[in-house]
Backbone bond lengths (Angstrom), bond angles and torsions (degrees), N, CA, C in turn:
res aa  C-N    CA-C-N  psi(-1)  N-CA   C-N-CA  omega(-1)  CA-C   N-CA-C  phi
1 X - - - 1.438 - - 1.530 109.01 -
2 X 1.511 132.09 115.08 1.046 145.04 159.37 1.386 99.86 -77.85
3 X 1.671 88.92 138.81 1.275 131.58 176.30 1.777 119.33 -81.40
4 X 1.822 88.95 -63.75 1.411 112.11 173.45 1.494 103.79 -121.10
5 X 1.380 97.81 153.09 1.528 113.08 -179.65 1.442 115.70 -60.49
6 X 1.430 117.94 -34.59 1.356 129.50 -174.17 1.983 100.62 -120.32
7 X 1.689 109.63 46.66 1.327 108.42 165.31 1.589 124.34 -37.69
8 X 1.853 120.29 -52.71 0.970 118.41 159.18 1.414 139.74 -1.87
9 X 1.275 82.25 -80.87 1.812 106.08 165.89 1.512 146.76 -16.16
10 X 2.142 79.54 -52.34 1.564 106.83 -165.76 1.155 112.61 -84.67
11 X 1.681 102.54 -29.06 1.925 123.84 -167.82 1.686 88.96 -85.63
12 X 0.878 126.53 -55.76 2.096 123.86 -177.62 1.900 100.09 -55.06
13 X 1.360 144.59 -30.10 1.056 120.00 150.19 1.164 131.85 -68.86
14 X 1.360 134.20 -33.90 1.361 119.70 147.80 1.144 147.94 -59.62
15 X 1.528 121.55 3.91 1.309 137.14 -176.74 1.307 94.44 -124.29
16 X 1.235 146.29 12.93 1.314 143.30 142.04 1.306 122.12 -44.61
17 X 1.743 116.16 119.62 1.872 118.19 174.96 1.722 92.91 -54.13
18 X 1.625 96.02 145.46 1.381 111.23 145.27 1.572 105.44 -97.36
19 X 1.532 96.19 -171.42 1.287 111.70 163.37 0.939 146.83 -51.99
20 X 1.619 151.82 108.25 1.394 114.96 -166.63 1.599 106.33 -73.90
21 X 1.635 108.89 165.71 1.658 109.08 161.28 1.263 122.04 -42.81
22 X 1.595 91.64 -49.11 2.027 97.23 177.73 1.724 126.43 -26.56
23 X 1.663 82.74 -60.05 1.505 109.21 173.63 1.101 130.95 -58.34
24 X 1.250 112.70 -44.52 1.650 124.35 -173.91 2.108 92.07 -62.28
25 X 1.355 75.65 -62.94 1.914 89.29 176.38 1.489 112.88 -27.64
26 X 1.019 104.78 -61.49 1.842 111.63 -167.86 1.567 97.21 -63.99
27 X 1.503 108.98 -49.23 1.965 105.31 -171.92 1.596 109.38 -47.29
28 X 1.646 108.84 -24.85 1.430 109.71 -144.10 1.702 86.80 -90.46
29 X 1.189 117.63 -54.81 1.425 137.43 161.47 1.599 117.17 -17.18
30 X 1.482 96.53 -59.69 1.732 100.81 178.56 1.315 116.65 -70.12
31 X 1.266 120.15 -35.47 1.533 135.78 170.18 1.797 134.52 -33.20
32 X 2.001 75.29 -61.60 1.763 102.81 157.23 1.420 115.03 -69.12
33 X 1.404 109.92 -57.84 2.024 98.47 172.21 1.550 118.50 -44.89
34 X 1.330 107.87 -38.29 1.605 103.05 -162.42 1.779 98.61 -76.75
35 X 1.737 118.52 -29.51 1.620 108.13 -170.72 1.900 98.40 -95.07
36 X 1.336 96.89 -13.18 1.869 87.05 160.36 1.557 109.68 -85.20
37 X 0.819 126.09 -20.93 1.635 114.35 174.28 1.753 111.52 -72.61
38 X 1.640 109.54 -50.35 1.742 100.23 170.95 1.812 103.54 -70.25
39 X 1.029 141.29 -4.36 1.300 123.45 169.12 1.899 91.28 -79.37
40 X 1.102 116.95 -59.75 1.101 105.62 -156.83 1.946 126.23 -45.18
41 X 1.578 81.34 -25.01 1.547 95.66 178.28 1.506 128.67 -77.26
42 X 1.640 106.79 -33.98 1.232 132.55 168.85 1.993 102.92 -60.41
43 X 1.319 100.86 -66.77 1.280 104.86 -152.27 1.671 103.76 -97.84
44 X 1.500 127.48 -166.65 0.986 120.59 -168.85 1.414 111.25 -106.56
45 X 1.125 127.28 122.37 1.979 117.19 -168.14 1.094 104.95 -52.75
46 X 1.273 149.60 -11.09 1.684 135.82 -177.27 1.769 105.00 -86.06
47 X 1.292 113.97 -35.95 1.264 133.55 -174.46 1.525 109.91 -108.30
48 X 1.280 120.55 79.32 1.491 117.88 -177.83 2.089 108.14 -81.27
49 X 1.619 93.53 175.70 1.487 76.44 165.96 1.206 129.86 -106.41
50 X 1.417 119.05 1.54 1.546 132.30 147.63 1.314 142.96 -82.59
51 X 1.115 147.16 108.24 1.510 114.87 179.80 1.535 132.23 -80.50
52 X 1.337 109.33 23.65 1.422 115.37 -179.76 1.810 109.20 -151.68
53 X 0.836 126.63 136.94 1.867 143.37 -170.84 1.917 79.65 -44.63
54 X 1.457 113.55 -93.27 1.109 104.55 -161.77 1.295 145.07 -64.95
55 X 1.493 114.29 8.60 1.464 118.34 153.84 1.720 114.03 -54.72
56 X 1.406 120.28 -21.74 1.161 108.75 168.80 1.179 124.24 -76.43
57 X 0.945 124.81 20.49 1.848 129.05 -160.13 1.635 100.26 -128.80
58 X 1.226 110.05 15.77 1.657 113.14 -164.44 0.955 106.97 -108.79
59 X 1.606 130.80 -45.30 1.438 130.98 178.00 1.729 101.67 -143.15
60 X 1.268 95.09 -147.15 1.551 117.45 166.46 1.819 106.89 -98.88
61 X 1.642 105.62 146.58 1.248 121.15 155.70 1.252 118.20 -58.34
62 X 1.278 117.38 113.33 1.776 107.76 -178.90 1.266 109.77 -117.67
63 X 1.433 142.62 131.48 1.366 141.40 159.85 1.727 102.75 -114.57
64 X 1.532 98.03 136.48 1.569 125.41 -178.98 1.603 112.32 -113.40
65 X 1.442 104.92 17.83 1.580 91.55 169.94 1.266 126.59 -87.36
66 X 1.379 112.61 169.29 1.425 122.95 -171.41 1.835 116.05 -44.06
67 X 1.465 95.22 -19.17 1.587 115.14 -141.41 1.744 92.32 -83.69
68 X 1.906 96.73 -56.19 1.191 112.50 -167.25 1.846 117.79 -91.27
69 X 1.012 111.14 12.89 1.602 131.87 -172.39 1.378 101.37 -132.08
70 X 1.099 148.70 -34.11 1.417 158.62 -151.37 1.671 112.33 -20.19
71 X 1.367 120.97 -27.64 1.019 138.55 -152.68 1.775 89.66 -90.33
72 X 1.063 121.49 -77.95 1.467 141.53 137.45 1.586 121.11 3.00
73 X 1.331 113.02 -79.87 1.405 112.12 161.71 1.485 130.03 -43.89
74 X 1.378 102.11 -46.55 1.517 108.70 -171.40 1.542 115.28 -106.35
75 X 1.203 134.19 5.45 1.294 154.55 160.29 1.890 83.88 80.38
76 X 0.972 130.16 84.34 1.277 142.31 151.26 1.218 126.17 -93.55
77 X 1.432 158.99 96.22 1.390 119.88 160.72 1.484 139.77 -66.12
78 X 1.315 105.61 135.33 1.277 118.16 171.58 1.633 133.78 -31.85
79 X 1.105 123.45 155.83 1.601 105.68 175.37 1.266 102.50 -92.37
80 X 1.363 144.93 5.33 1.543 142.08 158.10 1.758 104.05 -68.75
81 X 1.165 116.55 -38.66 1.712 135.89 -168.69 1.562 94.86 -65.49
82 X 1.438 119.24 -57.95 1.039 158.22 -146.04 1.880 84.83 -64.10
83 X 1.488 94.42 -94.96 1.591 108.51 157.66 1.280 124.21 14.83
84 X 1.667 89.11 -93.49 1.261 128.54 178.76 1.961 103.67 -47.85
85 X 1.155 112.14 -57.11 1.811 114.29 179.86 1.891 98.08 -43.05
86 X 1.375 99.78 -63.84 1.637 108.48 -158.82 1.329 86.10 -71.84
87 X 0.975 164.77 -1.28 1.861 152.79 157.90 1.555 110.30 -71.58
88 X 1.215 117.76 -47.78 1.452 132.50 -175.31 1.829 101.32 -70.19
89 X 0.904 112.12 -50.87 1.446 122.79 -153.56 1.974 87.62 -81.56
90 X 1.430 138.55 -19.38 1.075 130.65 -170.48 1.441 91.86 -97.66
91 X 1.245 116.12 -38.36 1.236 111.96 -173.67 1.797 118.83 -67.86
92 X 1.377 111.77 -18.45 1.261 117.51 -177.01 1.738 103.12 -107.96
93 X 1.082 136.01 1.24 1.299 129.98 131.46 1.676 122.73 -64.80
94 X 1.386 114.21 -53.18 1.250 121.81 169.62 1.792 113.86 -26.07
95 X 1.419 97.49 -70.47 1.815 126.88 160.63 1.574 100.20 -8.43
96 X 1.565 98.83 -76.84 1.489 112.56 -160.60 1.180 106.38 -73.70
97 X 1.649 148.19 -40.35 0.848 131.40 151.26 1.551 135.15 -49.67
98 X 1.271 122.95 -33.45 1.531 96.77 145.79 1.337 144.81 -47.45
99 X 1.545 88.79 -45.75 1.505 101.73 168.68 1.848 131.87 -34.37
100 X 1.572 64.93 -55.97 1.964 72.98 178.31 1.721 133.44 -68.63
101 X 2.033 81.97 -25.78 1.761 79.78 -166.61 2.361 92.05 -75.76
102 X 1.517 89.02 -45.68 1.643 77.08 171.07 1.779 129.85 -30.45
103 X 1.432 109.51 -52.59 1.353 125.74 156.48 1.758 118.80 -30.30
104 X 1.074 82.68 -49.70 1.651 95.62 -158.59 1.764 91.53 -81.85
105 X 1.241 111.56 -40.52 1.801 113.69 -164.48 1.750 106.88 -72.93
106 X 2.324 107.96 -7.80 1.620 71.92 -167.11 2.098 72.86 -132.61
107 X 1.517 94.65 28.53 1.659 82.04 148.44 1.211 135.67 -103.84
């Protein structure tokens, strides 16, 4: 007796592998090495910015200084902003020049 039309379906997501611990472990592991290695570079190895391995595994490393935000602090734009302005702004000339020759092709 089917339940659902596509029973199949329902029983192959529950019989799906998870993760092992192992695994999860090692992902979590590489995570912390890779944001202790940019601390290490940033900051000074005697003076880290955690005092324990897995506080790095909690979020992202964030720095808010003047140094590393600069753009932010001082109302600068960025050269991604920058970019991004001169992409938009070609593209909306582009626009209008279609526009016109269409104009022009069905007067």
């Amino acid at each position: 007796m089917k339940f659902y039309e596509n029973e199949t379906s329902i029983n192959n997501k529950f019989l799906r592998k998870r993760a092992t611990r192992a695994y999860t472990r090692g992902m979590k592991h590489k995570a912390i090495c890779r944001k202790k290695a940019l601390d290490s570079q940033i900051n000074d190895k005697n003076n880290p910015w955690y005092k324990h391995d897995g506080q790095y595994s909690k979020g992202k490393i964030r720095c808010n200084c003047p140094i590393c935000k600069y753009s932010k602090h001082y109302n600068v734009p960025s050269d991604k902003d920058i970019a991004e302005k001169k992409y938009v702004k070609q593209a909306i000339e582009e626009y209008y020049i279609d526009i016109t020759e269409t104009a022009e092709i069905s007067a």
